[in-house]
N, C-alpha and C positions, 0 to 999 in steps of 0.2 A: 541665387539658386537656379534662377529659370534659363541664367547664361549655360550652368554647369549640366541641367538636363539639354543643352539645347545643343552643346558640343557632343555629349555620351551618344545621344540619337543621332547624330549624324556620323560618328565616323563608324569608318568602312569593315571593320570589326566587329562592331556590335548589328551592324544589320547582315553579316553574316550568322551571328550571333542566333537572332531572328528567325532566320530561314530554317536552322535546322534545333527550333526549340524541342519540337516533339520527340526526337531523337535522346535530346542531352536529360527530358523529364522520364522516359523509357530508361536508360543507362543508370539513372538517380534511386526511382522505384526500383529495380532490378538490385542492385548495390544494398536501400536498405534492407529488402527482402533477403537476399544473404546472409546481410549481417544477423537479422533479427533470426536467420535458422543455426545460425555459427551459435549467437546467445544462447538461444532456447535451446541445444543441444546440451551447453555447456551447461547449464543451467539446471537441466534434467538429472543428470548424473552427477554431480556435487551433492554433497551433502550437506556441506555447511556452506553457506553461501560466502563470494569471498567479496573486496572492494570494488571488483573490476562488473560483476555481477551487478552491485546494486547502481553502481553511475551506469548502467547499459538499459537496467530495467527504465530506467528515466526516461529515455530514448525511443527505445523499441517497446511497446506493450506484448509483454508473453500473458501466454494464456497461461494458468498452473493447474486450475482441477475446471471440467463442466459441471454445474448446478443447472437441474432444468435449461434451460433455453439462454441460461448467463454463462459467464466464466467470471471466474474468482481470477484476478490478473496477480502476477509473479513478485512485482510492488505490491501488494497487500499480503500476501506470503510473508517476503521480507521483511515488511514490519514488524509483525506479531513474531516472527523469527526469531528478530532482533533484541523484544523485548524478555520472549523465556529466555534467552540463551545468554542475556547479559545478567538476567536474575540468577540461573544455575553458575556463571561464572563470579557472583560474587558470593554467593551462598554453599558453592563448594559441593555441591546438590551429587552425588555421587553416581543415583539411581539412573542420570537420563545419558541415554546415548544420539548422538547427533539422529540415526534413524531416527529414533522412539520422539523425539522431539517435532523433527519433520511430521512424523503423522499425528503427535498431539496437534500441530499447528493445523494441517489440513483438517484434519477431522472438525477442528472447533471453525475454522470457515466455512467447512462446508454445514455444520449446524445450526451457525448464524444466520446465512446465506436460504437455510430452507427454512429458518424459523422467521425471517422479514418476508420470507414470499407469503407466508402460513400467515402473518400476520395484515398483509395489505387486503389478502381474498378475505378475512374476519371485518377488515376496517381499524386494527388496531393501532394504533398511534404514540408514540413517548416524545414530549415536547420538549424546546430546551428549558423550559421552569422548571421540567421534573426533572430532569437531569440537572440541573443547580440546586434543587433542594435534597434530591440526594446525596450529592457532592458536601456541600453541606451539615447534612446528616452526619455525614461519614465522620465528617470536621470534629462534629460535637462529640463522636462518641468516647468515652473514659479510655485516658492513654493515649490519646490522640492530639496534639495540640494545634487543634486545630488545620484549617486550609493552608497554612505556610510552612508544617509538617509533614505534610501530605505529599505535598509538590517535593520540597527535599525526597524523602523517601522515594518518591517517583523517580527523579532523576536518578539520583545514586542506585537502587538497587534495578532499575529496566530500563534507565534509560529515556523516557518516557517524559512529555509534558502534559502540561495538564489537558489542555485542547484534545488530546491521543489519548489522555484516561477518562473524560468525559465524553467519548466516541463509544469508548468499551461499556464504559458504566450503563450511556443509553440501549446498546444492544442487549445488557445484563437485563436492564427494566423490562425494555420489549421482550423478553423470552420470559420473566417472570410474567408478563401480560398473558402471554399465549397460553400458557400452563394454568391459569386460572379458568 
């Protein structure tokens, strides 16, 4: 290994390489800045978000709505996205149009988004025990069978693992916190 870095540093290529690194990290920044405004462009004006969208959002962080002093980024968008719009595609759901969904989605980010700030300036907290014993709960409740019913249902109708419904269910708690 110490032969292989000892040739790369030495030849006459790579210490050209060298000289003009500031240039080639300038050219790179510049490049993803581009892209990330070609994204966010495209990104903006779609309505339904397509595949090329979600592998770019990985990549480039868009901003989608400002909350206070944060942004709600274009991956958290797409998530929740992903999850009404695979449930209205198996449920046949008539009533929703890609708009109307788009602003269900925002809206409930941005609710969440002001209802954790609403809750850190209170002190208010949801742990992951409560979040497994609600989870739980859920499990027991009549018609339910249970936590391996649950997860099916998850999957099949949003799409959804459990880890991503135990994310939702804690924000569900912290907003019933806040409201008490």
């Amino acid at each position: 290994m110490t032969r292989l870095f000892s040739w790369l540093f030495g030849q006459a290529w790579f210490r050209q390489l060298r000289r003009h690194w500031r240039l080639e990290i300038a050219i790179i920044v510049v490049l993803y800045l581009i892209a990330g405004g070609v994204i966010a462009r495209a990104s903006y004006t779609q309505l339904t978000p397509s595949n090329n969208l979600r592998l770019a959002v990985r990549f480039v962080p868009i901003p989608m709505v400002r909350v206070d002093q944060s942004f709600i980024g274009m991956e958290e968008y797409l998530e929740r996205y992903n999850y009404i719009d695979s449930f209205i595609k198996k449920t046949a759901t008539a009533d929703f149009t890609p708009q109307k969904t788009r602003d269900q989605v925002v809206d409930y980010l941005v609710e969440t988004r002001l209802i954790t700030s609403l809750a850190k300036r209170q002190r208010v907290k949801v742990g992951k025990a409560d979040i497994n014993a609600a989870y739980e709960k859920l499990g027991k409740q009549p018609g339910v069978g249970g936590s391996s019913q649950i997860e099916q249902v998850l999957k099949e109708l949003y799409g959804m693992t459990p880890a991503a419904f135990k994310r939702l269910l804690g924000e569900q708690l912290l907003r019933e916190r806040v409201e008490q």
